[in-house]
C-alpha positions as semicolon CSV with decimal commas, in nm:
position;residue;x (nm);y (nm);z (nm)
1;X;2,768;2,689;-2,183
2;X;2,887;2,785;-1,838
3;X;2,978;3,137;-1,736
4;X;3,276;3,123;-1,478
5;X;3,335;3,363;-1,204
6;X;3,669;3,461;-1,025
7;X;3,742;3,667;-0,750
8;X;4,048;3,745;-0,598
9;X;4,308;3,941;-0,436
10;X;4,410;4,250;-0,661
11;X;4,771;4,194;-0,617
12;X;4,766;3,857;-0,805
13;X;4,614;3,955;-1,107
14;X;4,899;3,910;-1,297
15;X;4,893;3,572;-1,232
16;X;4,520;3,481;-1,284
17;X;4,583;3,633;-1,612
18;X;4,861;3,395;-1,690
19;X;4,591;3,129;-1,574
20;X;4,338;3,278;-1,806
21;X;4,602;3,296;-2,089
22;X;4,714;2,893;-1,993
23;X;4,335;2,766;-2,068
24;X;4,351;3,004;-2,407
25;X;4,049;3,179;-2,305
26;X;4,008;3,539;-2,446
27;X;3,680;3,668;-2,382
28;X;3,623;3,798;-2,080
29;X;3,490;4,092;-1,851
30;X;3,711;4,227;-1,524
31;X;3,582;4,445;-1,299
32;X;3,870;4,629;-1,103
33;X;3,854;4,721;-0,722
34;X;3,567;4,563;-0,583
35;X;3,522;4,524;-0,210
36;X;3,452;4,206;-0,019
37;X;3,494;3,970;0,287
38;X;3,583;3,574;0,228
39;X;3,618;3,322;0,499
40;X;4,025;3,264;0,464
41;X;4,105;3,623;0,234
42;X;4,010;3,850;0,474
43;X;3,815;4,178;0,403
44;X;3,915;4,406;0,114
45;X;3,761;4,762;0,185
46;X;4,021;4,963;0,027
47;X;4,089;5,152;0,306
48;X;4,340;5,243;0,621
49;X;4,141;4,904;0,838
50;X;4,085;4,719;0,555
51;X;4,341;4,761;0,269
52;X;4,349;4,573;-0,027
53;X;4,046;4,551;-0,340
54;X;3,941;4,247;-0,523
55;X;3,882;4,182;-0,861
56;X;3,623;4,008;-1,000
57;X;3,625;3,834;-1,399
58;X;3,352;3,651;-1,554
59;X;3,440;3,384;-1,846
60;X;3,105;3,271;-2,107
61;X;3,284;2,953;-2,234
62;X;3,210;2,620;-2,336
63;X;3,126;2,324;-2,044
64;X;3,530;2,186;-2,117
65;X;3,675;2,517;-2,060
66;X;3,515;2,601;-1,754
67;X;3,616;2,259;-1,648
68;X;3,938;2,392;-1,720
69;X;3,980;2,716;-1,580
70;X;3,857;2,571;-1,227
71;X;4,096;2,270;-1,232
72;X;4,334;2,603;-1,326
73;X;4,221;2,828;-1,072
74;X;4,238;2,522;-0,802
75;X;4,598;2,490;-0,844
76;X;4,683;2,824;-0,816
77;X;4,489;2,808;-0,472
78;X;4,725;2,552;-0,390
79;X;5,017;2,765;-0,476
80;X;4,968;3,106;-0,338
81;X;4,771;2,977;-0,018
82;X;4,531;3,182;0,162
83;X;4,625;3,506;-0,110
84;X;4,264;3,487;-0,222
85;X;4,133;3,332;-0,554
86;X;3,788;3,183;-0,599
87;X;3,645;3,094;-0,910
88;X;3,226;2,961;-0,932
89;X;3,075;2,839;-1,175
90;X;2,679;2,854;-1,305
91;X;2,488;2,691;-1,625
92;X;2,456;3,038;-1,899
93;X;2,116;2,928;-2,029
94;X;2,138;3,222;-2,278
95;X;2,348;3,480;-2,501
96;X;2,336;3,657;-2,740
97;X;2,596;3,632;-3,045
């Protein structure tokens, strides 16, 4: 299994959920309004210098789906620019059921 990490730009969540909806995936965990600084996004402090918030979702899924969701999560890079999606991915050696 593989446990699949996006962050991005508040004001596209709408469409990373239409991403997550695309790859059928419907477990998941989303933390709204987290802060942070990426290389091409900018910084996201949520206040007067630095408007803006991130959210962050994590995906548990099977190796194909995370395959998946990052070929996903790569075009909609490509589509929006530099509006500010990531998505990382790490081995989940363990769950429980």
């Amino acid at each position: 299994m593989k446990m699949v990490m996006i962050a991005y730009n508040e004001a596209i969540d709408d469409e990373v959920m239409e991403v997550l909806e695309n790859c059928t995936l419907d477990n998941y965990t989303k933390i709204k309004g987290a802060f942070g600084k990426g290389k091409t996004s900018g910084t996201h402090l949520g206040d007067d210098i630095w408007p803006g918030r991130n959210n962050v979702l994590y995906a548990a899924c099977e190796d194909r789906d995370a395959k998946q969701l990052l070929t996903c999560v790569k075009e909609l890079r490509k589509k929006l620019g530099k509006e500010g999606v990531k998505a990382f991915v790490w081995d989940l050696e363990e769950a429980t059921e």
